[in-house]
N, C-alpha and C positions, 0 to 999 in steps of 0.2 A: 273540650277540644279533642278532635280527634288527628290522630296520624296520619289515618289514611280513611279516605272517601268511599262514597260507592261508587262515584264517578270515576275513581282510581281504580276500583277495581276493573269494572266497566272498561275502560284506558285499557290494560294491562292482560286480561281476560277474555274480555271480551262480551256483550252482554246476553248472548245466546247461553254460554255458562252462568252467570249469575243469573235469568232467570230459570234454567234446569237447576239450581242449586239451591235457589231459594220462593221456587212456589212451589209450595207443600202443600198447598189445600186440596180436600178431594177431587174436586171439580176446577182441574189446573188452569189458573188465569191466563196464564202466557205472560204472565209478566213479574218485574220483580218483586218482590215481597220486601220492602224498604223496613219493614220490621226488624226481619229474621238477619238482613244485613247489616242493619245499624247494632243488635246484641252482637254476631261476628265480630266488628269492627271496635267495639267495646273490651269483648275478649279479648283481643290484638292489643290494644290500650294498655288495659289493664296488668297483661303479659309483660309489656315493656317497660311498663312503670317499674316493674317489681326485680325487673334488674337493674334496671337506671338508677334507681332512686340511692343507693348505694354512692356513686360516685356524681351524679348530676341531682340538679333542682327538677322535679318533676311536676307538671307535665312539661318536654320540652316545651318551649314557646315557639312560635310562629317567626319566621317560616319555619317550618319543618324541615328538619333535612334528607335529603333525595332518598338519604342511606335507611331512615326509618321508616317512610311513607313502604317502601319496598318489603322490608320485615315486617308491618304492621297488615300489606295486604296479603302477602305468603301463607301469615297467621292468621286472618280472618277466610282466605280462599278453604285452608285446610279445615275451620272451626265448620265451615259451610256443606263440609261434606259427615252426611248423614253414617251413613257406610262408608267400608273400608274406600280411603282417596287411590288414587292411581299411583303407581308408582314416583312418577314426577314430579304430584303435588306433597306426597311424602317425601321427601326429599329436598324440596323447597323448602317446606318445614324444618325437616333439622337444618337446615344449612343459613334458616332466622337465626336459628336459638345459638347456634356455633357465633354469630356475627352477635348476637347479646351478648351473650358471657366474652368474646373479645372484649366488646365494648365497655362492661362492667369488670374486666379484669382491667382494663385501662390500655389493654393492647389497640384497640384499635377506639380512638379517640373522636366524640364530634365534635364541627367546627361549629356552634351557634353562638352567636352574636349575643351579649350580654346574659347568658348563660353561664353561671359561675362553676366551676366543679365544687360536688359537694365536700365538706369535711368530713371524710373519713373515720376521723376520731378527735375526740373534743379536743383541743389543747391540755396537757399535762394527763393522759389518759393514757400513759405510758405505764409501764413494769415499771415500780420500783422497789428497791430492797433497803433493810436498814434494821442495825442491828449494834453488837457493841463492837469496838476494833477487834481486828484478829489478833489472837493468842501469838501465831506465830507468822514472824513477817521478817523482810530481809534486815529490818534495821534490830530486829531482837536479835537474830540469830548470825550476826555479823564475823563473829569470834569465835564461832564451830567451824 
């Protein structure tokens, strides 16, 4: 399952971009290369997994939500550019990863429907200490 689509990107882009972005063959087809866009979109996946997976069950489940499909196609836009991206779509790009790491810091939270957040840490995977009592405590030293 993926986050976001070609047709998303297509949507959002537009597909005069995406096939300048992804026909790389000598003899340029004019059209899109559903290969080199389905590995992008993979990259994107995979990307989000890897901070999700932390606090959420991964892969989100269906629907997707609006917040990811948009991160997932920023990051496949930019994985799509061979050479240095434009400004803009640099930019888009950090401005994924900034909305990741909120999400995986738990600052900014998604709403999916029987999507559990994940356990953080097992139960009893806490610090703990243990030792003999202290030597000196208020009820030893009461009458100093």
């Amino acid at each position: 399952m993926s986050y976001a689509t070609q047709q998303d990107l297509i949507d959002r882009f537009g597909e005069t971009e995406i096939v300048q972005l992804s026909d790389r063959a000598d003899q340029p087809a004019g059209a899109i290369d559903a290969a080199i866009v389905a590995k992008a979109l993979a990259d994107a996946d995979e990307l989000i997994d890897g901070y999700l997976a932390g606090r959420y069950a991964v892969p989100v489940a269906a629907p997707v939500p609006a917040i990811l499909i948009a991160i997932a196609s920023d990051i496949a836009r930019y994985r799509l550019h061979v050479h240095e991206p434009p400004e803009l779509v640099r930019k888009n790009y950090e401005d994924a990863l900034r909305r990741l790491k909120d999400i995986a810091d738990g600052t900014l939270v998604l709403q999916v429907a029987g999507a559990e957040v994940a356990e953080t840490r097992p139960p009893g995977a806490g610090v703990e200490f243990s030792g003999p009592d202290p030597m000196f405590s208020r009820g030893r030293l009461s009458g100093f």
